[in-house]
ZAMARGU-4260 file (C-alpha; in steps of 0.2 Angstrom, whole numbers, plus 5000, padded with zeros to 4 digits):
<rodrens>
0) 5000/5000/5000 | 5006/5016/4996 | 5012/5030/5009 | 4998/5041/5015 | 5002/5061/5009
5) 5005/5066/5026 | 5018/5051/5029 | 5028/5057/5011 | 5028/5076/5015 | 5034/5072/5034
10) 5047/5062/5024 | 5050/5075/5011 | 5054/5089/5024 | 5065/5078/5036 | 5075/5076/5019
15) 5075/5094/5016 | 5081/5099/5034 | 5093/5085/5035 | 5102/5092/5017 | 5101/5111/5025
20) 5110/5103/5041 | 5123/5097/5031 | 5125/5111/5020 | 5128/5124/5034 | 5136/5112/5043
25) 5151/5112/5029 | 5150/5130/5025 | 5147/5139/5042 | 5160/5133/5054 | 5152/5140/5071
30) 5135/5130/5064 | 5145/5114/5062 | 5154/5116/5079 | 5137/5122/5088 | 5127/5108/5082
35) 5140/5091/5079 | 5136/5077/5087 | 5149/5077/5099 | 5140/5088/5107 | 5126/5077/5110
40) 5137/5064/5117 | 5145/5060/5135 | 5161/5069/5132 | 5179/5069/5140 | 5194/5082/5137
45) 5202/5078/5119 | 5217/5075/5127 | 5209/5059/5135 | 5201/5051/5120 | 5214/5057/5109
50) 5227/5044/5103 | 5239/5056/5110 | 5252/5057/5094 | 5249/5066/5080 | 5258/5061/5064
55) 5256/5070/5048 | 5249/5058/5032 | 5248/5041/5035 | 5265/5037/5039 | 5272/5037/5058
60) 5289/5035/5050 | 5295/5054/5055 | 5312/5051/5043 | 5299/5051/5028 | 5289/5068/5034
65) 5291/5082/5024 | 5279/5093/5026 | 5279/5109/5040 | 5271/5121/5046 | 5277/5139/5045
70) 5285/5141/5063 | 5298/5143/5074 | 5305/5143/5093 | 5304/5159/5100 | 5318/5162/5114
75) 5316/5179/5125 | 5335/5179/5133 | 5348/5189/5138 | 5368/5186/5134 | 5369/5184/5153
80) 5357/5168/5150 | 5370/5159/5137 | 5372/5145/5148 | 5353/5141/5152 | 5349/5143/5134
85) 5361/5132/5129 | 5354/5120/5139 | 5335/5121/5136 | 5340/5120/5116 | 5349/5103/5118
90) 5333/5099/5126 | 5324/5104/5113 | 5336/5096/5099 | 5338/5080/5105 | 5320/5077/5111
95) 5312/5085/5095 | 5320/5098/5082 | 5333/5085/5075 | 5320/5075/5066 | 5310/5090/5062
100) 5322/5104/5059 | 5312/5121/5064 | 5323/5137/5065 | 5327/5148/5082 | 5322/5166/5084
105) 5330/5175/5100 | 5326/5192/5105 | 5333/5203/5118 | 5330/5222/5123 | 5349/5222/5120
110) 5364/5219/5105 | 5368/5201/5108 | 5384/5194/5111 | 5396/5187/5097 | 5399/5171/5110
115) 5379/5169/5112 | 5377/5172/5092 | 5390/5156/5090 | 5388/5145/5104 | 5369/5145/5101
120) 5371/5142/5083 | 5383/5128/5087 | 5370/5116/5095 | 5358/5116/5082 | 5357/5113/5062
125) 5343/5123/5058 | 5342/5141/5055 | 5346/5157/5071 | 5340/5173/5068 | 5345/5188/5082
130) 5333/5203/5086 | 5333/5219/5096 | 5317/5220/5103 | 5311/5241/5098 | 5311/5252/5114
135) 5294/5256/5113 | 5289/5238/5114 | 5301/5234/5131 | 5303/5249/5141 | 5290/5257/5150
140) 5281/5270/5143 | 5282/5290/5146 | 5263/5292/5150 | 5266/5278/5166 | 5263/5291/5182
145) 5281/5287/5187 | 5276/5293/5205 | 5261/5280/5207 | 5274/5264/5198 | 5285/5268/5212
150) 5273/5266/5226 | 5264/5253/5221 | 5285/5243/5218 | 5290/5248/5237 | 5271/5240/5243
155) 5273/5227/5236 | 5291/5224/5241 | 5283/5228/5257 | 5269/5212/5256 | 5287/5202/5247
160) 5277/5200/5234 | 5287/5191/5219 | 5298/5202/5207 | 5288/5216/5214 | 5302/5225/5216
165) 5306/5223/5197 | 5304/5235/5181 | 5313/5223/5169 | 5301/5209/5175 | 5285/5220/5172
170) 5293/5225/5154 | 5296/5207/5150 | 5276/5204/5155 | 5269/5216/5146 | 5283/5214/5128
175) 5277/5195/5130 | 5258/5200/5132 | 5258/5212/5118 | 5273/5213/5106 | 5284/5199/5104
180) 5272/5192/5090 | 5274/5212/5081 | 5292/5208/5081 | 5300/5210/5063 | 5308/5193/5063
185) 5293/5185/5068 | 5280/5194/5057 | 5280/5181/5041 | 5280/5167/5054 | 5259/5157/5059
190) 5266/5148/5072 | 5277/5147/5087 | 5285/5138/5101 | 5291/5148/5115 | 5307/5140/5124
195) 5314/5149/5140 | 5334/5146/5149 | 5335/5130/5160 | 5319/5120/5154 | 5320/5101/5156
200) 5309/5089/5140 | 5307/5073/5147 | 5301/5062/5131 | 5304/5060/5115 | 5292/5070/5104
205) 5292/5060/5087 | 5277/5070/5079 | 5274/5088/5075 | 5265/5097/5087 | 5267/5114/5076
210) 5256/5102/5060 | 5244/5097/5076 | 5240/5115/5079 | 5239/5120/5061 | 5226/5106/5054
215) 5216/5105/5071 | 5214/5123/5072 | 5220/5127/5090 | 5228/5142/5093 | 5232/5137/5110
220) 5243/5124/5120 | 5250/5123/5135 | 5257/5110/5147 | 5256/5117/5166 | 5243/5126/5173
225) 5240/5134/5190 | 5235/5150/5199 | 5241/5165/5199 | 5245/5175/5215 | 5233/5188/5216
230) 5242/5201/5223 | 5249/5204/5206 | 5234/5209/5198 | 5222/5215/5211 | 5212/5225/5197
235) 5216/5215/5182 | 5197/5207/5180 | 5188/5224/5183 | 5197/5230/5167 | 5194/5213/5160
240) 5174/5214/5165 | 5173/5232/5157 | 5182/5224/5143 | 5168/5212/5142 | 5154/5223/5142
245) 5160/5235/5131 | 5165/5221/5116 | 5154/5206/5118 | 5155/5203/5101 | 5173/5198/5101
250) 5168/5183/5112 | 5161/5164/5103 | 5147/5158/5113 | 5159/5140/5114 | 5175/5148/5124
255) 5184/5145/5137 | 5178/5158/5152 | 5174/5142/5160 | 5193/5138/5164 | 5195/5157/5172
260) 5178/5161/5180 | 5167/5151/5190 | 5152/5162/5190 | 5149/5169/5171 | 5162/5180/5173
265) 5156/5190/5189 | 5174/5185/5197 | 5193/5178/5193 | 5195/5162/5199 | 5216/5165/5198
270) 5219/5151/5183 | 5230/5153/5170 | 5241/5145/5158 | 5259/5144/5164 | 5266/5151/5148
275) 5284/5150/5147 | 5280/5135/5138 | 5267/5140/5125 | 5265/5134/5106 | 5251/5145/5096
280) 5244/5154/5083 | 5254/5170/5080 | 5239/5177/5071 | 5228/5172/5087 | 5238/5186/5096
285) 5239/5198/5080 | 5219/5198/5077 | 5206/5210/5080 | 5198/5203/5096 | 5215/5202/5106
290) 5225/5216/5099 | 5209/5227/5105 | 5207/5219/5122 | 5229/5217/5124 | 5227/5238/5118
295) 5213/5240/5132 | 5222/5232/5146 | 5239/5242/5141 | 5232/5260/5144 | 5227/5254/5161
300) 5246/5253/5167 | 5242/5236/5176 | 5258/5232/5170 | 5267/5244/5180 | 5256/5251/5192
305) 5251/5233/5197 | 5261/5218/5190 | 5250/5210/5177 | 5262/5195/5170 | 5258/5190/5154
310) 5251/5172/5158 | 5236/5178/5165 | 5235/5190/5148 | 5237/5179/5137 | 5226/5165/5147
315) 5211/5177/5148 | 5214/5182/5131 | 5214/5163/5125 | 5199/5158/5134 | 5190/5174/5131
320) 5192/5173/5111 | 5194/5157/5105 | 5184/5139/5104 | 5187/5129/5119 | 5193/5116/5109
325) 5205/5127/5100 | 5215/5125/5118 | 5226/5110/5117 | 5235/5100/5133 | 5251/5094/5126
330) 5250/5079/5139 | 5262/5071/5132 | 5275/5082/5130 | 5286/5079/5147 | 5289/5097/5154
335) 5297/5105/5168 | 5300/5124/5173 | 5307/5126/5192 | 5297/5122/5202 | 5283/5112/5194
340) 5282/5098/5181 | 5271/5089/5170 | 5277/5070/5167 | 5265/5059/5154 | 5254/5045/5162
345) 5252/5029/5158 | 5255/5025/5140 | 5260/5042/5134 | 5275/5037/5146 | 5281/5022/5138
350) 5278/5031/5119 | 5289/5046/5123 | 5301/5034/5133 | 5300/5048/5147 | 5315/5049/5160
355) 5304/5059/5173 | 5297/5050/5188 | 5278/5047/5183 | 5273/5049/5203 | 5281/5067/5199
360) 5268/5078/5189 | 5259/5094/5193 | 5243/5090/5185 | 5232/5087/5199 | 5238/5094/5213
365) 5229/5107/5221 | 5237/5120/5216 | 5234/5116/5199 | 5221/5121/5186 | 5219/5106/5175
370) 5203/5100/5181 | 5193/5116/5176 | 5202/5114/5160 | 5196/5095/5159 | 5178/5101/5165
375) 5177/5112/5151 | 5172/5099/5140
</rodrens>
């Protein structure tokens, strides 16, 4: 018996909705994200149902690999800091960049050294590139009220507030928070990997986490997260809520404030990414959304009237205006940055033949912020 005419025209628009879905699901990306079926599902972070390795093609042969992203370490140093770079860049070489060959950027506010330009060239075979950073972009500016910087320093060397006491450390936070992606020799680059003096990588790293980044679309990764000390930045979220009201539209409905507000936004709950290990999206950092909200926190003077360090910026700035899922855990990338560490688990351990004690590892102590990372998805 043939289909009554209600039955074929229920038929005939679930046919038609089901082609729309898929239509704007391949040609509007925020629909696809909104309404994938993932969503639907009991979910877990990506870093836990994630084979955990990323490898280019179909090969897991990294000798054969030739394709790369357009990226490079980025290396904030000081000729002073020659023996801690050379250090974190045998890390680097032997755990990774000899099988994948990225170049080295260095900057510093100063000339450097003939001795730093050839024994940091010496330990690796890819390319080094040397830049001053500009003054405008290190010092601190004319307009700061000099009288009301100097206060707030001796208060908080007062309180022993750390690097309180320090100018150059609230230059470096705020060059880190809002230049160091302007820098000329960074400027044709996508993507980057910032490496700092006396780092220690535990595991072997046989995949390309710069490819990862590019063909997953993150703009984001970190490996240690915790909370900052809140005497830095005692007014830091009031200029970030007035930030927030003022440009709603720069925020996606799917982003992170989760990981650095419990309550919609009302307060700060102190996370933020430890970022002297970072690997992103250079043109995360030069868009629209953060360049305004970076220029908004700037004419505040938190930088210098408070100490705003630049992993809260950039944290808030990531989770404010990207996709959650645009925030990657590099969990197996064995890290550490005196005092804390991050050592795989389990069978991201054994993969990256990891020398660090497995019992050793940040992640889930209190004092860390991975859970409200993890229950972001």
């Amino acid at each position: 018996m043939a289909p009554s005419p209600v039955v074929r025209y229920v038929a005939l628009v679930l046919g038609l909705l089901i082609t729309l879905h898929y239509i704007l699901s391949f040609s509007h990306e925020e629909y696809g994200r909104r309404t994938a079926l993932s969503n639907l599902l009991p979910s877990n972070p990506p870093y836990k149902s994630d084979a955990g390795k990323y490898y280019p093609g179909d090969t897991k042969d990294v000798s054969t690999q030739t394709r790369k992203a357009n990226a490079a370490f980025v290396i904030l140093a000081r000729n002073g800091d020659l023996n801690g770079v050379l250090e974190s860049i045998k890390q680097v070489e032997d755990r990774f960049n000899k099988k994948f060959k990225y170049p080295y950027v260095f900057l510093n506010e100063e000339d450097f050294s003939d001795d730093f330009k050839k024994w940091t060239s010496e330990v690796t075979s890819t390319p080094c590139s040397y830049g001053k950073i500009p003054h405008d972009h290190w010092y601190q500016p004319d307009w700061i009220d000099e009288d009301k910087a100097t206060k707030s320093r001796l208060d908080m060397i007062e309180h022993k507030v750390i690097y309180g006491h320090s100018v150059p450390y609230r230059n470096m936070c705020r060059f880190n928070s809002g230049f160091f992606f302007r820098h000329e020799l960074l400027k044709d680059y996508d993507y980057y990997w910032r490496v700092e003096p006396n780092i220690k990588l535990f595991c072997d790293i046989d995949y390309d986490p710069f490819l990862l980044m590019q063909d997953q679309k993150k703009v984001y990764g970190f490996t240690l997260s915790l909370y900052e000390y809140i005497e830095t930045i005692p007014t830091l979220w009031d200029a970030v809520k007035e930030f927030m009201k003022e440009n709603p539209e720069t925020m996606p409905k799917d982003n992170a404030l989760a990981f650095v507000s419990d309550d919609g936004g009302e307060t700060y709950n102190k996370c933020h990414f430890w970022s002297n290990f970072e690997i992103g999206d250079l043109n995360f950092w030069r868009g629209e959304a953060y360049m305004k909200f970076f220029d908004f926190l700037d004419k505040k003077g938190g930088f210098y009237y408070e100490r705003w360090g630049d992993a809260p910026v950039h944290s808030i700035g990531a989770a404010l205006f990207a996709h959650k899922d645009q925030i990657h855990f590099f969990e197996d990338i064995g890290y550490r940055h005196e005092p804390f560490q991050h050592c795989p688990q389990g069978k991201s351990h054994a993969k990256g033949k990891c020398w660090c004690s497995a019992s050793e590892n940040f992640d889930y102590e209190w004092y860390s912020c991975l859970s409200r990372y993890d229950k972001l998805f």
